[in-house]
MARTOR-277747 format. One record per residue (C-alpha): residue in three letters; x, y, z. Coordinates in nm, 4 decimals, always signed. Layout:
# residues N
sefi: ALA, u: X, v: Y, w: Z
...
//
This chain:
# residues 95
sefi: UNK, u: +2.7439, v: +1.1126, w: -1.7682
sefi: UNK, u: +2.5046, v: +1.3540, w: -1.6385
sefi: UNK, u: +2.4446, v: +1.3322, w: -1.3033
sefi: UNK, u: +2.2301, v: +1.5152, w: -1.0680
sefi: UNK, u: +2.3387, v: +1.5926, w: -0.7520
sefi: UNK, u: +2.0326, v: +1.5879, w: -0.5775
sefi: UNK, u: +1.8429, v: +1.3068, w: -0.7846
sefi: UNK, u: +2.1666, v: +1.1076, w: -0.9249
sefi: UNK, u: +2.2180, v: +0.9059, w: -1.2773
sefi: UNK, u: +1.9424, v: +0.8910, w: -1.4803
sefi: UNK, u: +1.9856, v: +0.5074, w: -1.4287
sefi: UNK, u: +1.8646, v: +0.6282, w: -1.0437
sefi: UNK, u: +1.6356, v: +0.8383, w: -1.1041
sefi: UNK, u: +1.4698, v: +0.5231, w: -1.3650
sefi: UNK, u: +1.4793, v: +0.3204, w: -1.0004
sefi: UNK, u: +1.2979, v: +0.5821, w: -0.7873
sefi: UNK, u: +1.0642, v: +0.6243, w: -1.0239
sefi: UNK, u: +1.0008, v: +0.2452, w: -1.0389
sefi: UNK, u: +0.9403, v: +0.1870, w: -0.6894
sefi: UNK, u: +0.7150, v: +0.5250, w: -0.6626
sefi: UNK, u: +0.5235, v: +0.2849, w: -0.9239
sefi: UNK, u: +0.5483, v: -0.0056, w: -0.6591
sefi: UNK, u: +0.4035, v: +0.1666, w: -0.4031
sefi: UNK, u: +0.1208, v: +0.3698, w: -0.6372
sefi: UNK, u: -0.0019, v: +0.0697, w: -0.7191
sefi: UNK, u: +0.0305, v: -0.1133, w: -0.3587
sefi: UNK, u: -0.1896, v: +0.1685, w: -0.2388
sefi: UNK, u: -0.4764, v: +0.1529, w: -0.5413
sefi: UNK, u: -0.5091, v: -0.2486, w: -0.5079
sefi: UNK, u: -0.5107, v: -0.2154, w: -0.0597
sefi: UNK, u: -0.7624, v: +0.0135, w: -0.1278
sefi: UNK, u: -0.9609, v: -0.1691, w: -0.3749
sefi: UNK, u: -0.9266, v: -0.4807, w: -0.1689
sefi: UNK, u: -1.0163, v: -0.3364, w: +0.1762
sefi: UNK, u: -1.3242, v: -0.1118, w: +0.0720
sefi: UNK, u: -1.4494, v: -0.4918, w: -0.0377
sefi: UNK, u: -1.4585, v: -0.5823, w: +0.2945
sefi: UNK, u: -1.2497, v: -0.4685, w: +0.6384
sefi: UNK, u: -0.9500, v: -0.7038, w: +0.6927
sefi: UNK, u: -0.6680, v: -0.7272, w: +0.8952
sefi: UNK, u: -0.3030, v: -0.7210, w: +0.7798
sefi: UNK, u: -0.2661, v: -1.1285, w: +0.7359
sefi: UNK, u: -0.5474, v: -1.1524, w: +0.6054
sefi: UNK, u: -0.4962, v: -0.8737, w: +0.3096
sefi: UNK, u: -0.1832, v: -1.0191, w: +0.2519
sefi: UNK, u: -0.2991, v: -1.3924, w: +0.2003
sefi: UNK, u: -0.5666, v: -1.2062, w: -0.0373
sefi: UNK, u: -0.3349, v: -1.0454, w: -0.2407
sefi: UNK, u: -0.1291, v: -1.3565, w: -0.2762
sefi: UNK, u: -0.4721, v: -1.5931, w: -0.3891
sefi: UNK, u: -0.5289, v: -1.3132, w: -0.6320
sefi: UNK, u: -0.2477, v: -1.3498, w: -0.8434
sefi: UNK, u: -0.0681, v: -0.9829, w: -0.7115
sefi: UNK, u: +0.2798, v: -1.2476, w: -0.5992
sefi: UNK, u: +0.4074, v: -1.2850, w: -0.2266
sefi: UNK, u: +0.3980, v: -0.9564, w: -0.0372
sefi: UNK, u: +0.5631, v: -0.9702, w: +0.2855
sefi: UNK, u: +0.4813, v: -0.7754, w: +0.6097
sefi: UNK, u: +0.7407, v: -0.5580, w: +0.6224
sefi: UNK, u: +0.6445, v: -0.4233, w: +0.3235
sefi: UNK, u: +0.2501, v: -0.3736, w: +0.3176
sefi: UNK, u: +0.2342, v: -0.2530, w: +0.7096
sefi: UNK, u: +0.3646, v: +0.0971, w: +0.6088
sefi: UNK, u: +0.1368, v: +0.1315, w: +0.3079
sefi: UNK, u: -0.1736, v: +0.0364, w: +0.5522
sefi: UNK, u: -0.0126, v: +0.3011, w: +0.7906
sefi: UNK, u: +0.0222, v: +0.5927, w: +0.5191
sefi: UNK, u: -0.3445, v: +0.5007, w: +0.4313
sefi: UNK, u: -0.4072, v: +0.5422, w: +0.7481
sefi: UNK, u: -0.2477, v: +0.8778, w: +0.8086
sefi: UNK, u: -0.3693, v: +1.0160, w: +0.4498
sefi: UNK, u: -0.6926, v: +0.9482, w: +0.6057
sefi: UNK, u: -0.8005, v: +0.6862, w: +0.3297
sefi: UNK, u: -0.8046, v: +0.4163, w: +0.5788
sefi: UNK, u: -0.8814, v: +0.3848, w: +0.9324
sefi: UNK, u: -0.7910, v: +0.0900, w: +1.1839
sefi: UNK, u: -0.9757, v: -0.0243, w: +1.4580
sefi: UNK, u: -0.8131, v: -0.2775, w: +1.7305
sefi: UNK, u: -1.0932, v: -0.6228, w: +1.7457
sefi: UNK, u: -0.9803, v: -0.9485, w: +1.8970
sefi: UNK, u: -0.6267, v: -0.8956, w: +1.9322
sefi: UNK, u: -0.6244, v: -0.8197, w: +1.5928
sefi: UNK, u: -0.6068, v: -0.4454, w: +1.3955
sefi: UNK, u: -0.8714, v: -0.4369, w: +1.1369
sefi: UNK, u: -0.8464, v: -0.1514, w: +0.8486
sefi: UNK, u: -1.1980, v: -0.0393, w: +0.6638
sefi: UNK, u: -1.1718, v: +0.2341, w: +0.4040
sefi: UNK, u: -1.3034, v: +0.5551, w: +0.4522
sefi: UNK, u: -1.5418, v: +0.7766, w: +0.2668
sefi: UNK, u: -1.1960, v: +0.9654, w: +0.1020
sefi: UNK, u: -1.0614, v: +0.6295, w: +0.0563
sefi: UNK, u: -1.3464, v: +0.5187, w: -0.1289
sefi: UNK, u: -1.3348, v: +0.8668, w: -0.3927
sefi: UNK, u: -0.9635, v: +0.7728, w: -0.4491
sefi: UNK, u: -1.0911, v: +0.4400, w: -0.6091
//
């Protein structure tokens, strides 16, 4: 068996590659979604769920929204107790 030490089994390295798919995608159809319209986090998760995309949970979109944020494709601003996220003019060339 051939085994990597830094990147493992190719089995592994088949599962890391996988959920860098996850997450490419995550990021193209957040994007998509928000530069539609600015939403907050419930919100773009009940979307995604009406649309067909399956049940996303919380604790797994937040830190996509907050890499957007941070990559500078998405910014946040804090309205009625809520944080609403609007894509950005970079956000927008990325889709």
């Amino acid at each position: 068996m051939n085994i990597h030490p830094r990147i493992g089994t190719a089995k592994q390295r088949s599962k890391k590659l996988d959920n860098i798919m996850v997450k490419h995608r995550q990021m193209v159809m957040l994007l998509w979604l928000i530069g539609k319209e600015s939403k907050h986090g419930y919100a773009i998760i009940k979307d995604m769920e009406e649309m067909g995309f399956g049940s996303f949970k919380a604790s797994r979109v937040y830190p996509v929204l907050s890499f957007l944020c941070k990559s500078g494709l998405l910014s946040k601003k804090k309205m009625e107790m809520k944080i609403y996220y609007s894509i950005t003019c970079k956000g927008n060339d990325m889709i």
